[in-house]
N, C-alpha and C positions, 0 to 999 in steps of 0.2 A: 439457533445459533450456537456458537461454540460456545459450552458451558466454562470455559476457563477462562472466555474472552471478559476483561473487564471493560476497556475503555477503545472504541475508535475513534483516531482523528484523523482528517482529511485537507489536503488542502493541493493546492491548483496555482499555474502560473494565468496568464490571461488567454492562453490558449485552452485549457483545457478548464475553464469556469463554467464554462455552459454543463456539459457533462457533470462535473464534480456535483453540482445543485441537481442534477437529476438523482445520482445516486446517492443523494441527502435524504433525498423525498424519499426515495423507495427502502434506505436504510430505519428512516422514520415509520412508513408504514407497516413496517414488519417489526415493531415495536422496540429497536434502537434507538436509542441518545447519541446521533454523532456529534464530535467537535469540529466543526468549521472552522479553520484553520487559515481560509484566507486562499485567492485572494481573490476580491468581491467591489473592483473599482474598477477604472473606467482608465483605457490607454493599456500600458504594458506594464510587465512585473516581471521578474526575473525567477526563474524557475528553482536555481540554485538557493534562493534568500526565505522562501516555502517549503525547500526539503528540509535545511535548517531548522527552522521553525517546528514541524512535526516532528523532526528527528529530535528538538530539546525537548519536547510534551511528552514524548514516550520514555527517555530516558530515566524520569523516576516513578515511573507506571509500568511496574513486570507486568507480561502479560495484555499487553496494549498490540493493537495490530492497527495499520497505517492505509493509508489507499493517498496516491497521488497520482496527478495527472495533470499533461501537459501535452503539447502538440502530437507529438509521437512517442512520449513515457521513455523514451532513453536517458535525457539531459535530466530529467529529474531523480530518474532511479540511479544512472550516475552521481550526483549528488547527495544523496540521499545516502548510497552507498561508503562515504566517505568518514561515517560515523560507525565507528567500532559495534555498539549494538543493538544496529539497522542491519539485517538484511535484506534486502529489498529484490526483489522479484518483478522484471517486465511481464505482462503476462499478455497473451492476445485471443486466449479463449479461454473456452473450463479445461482446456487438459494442461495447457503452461499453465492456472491456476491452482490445481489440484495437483499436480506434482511438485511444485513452488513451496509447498507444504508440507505433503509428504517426506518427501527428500531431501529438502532444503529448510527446512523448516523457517523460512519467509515471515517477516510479522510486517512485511508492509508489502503491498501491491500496489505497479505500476502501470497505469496503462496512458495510451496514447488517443486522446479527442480525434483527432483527424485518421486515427489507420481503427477504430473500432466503432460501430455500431451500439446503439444503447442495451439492445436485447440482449448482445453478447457482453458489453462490459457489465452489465445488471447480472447477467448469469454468471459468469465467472467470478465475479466479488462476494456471491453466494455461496460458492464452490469455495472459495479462498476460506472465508469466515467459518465455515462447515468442518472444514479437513481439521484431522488433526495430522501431527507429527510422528511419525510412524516410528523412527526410533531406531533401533536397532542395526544394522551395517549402518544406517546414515547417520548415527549420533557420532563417531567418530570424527569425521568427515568436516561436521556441524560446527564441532568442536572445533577441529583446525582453523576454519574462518575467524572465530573469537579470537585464535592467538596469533594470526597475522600481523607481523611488523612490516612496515615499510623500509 
């Protein structure tokens, strides 16, 4: 894993729960501590009140990288987005997740339970954790995003 990565945390609307505990286990097995972030009940939960929640876990952890998931990973990455220093990347294989990093330099990955398969969401969170930030034409860029006003 990424030797700079300190802490991930995860978390999931009730769409995407099933998934998120799969990529618990397999973040677990490959010798990971994730933070389980929720949400882990029964009925519905709002996808928006989970981006939140990992978006404040990370904000005083430099260096923390994110994974959420939710029916189709938009509503969340949308949200999730809305915090200045999240940027959050949909990703739907290892090439959206390895350039998501690269380029964009992404500290949280989004995917969608219903539009991806576990093989591929397992590999591409792989690919995410792995990359580093490449720097260079795209720190500029990187930079911009951080000073976006509304």
């Amino acid at each position: 894993m990424n030797s700079a990565l300190k802490e991930i945390y995860l978390a999931s609307d009730h769409a995407g729960m099933t998934l998120k505990a799969v990529i618990i286990d397999h973040l677990r097995d490959i010798g990971m501590m994730p933070h389980d972030l929720g949400y882990n009940g029964d009925g519905k939960a709002d996808y928006p009140d989970y981006a939140e929640t990992l978006a404040q876990n990370m904000k005083s952890v430099p260096d923390s990288a994110g994974v959420l998931v939710c029916g189709s990973g938009i509503g969340i990455s949308i949200a999730a987005n809305r915090f200045p220093w999240i940027r959050a990347a949909l990703c739907h294989d290892v090439t959206t997740a390895k350039l998501a990093r690269q380029h964009n330099n992404a500290n949280v990955i989004a995917i969608g339970e219903r539009l991806i398969g576990e093989t591929t969401a397992l590999a591409a969170i792989d690919v995410f954790l792995n990359t580093e930030f490449e720097a260079g034409r795209h720190s500029g860029r990187v930079d911009k995003l951080s000073a976006l006003k509304g």
